[in-house]
C-alpha positions as CSV (number, residue, x, y, z in Angstrom):
1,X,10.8,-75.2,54.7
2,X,11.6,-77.1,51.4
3,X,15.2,-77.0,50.3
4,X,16.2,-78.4,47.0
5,X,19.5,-79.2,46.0
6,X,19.4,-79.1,41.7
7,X,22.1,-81.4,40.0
8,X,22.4,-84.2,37.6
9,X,24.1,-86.4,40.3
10,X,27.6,-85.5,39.5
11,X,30.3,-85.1,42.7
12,X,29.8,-81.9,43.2
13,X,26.3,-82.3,43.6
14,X,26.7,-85.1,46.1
15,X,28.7,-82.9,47.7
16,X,26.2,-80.1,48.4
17,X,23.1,-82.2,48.7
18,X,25.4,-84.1,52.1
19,X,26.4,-80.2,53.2
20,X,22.8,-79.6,53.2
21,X,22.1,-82.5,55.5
22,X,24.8,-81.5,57.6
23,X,23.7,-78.2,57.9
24,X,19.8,-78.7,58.7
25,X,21.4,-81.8,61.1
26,X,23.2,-78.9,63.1
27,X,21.2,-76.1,63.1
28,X,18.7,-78.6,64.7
29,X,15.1,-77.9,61.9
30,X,12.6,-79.3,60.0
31,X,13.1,-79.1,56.3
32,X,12.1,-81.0,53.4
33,X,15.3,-81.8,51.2
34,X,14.3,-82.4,47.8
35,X,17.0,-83.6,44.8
36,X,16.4,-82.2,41.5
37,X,18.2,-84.1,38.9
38,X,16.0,-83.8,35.7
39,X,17.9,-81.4,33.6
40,X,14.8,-80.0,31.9
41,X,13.8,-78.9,35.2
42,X,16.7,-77.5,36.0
43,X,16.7,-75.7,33.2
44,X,13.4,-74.3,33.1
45,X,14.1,-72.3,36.8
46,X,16.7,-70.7,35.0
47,X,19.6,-72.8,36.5
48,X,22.5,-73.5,33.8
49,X,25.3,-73.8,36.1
50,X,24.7,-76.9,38.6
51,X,25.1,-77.7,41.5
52,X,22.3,-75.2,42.9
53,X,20.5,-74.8,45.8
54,X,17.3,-73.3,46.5
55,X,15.0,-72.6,49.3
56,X,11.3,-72.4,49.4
57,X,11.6,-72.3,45.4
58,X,13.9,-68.8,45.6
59,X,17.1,-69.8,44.0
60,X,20.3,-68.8,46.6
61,X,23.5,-70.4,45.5
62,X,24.3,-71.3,42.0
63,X,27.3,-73.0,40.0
64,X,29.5,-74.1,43.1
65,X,29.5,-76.3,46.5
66,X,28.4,-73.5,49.0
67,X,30.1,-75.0,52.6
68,X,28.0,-75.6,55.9
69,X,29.0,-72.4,57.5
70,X,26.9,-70.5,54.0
71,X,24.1,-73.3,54.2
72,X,23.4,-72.8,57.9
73,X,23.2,-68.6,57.3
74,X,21.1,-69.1,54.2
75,X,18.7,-71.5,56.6
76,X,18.2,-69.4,59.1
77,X,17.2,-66.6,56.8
């Protein structure tokens, strides 16, 4: 599982990328977390509201700080 957290480093960002952690810590899996912070990139998936998160390159939260409780259910699928 690859999950990438898309931001330009701001708090926010931070924020999600160490919810992610969290979440994957708890839930007890193996997943590659992966920081996207070049804006071009993010741009080019069709992101214009950061942070973001995706999964397996399928964009599931966009524009906000989704909590651990979201992250965990998006995880486990």
């Amino acid at each position: 599982m690859k999950v990438e957290v898309l931001g330009t480093g701001c708090a926010k960002c931070k924020r999600l990328a160490k919810n992610v952690e969290t979440a994957i810590k708890e839930l007890g899996i193996e997943a590659e977390v992966v920081k996207v912070d070049d804006i071009t990139e993010i741009m080019d998936r069709g992101v214009m509201l950061t942070p973001a998160l995706a999964v397996d390159g399928e964009l599931k939260v966009s524009g906000r700080v989704a909590d651990v409780k979201e992250i965990k259910e998006i995880l486990q699928g």
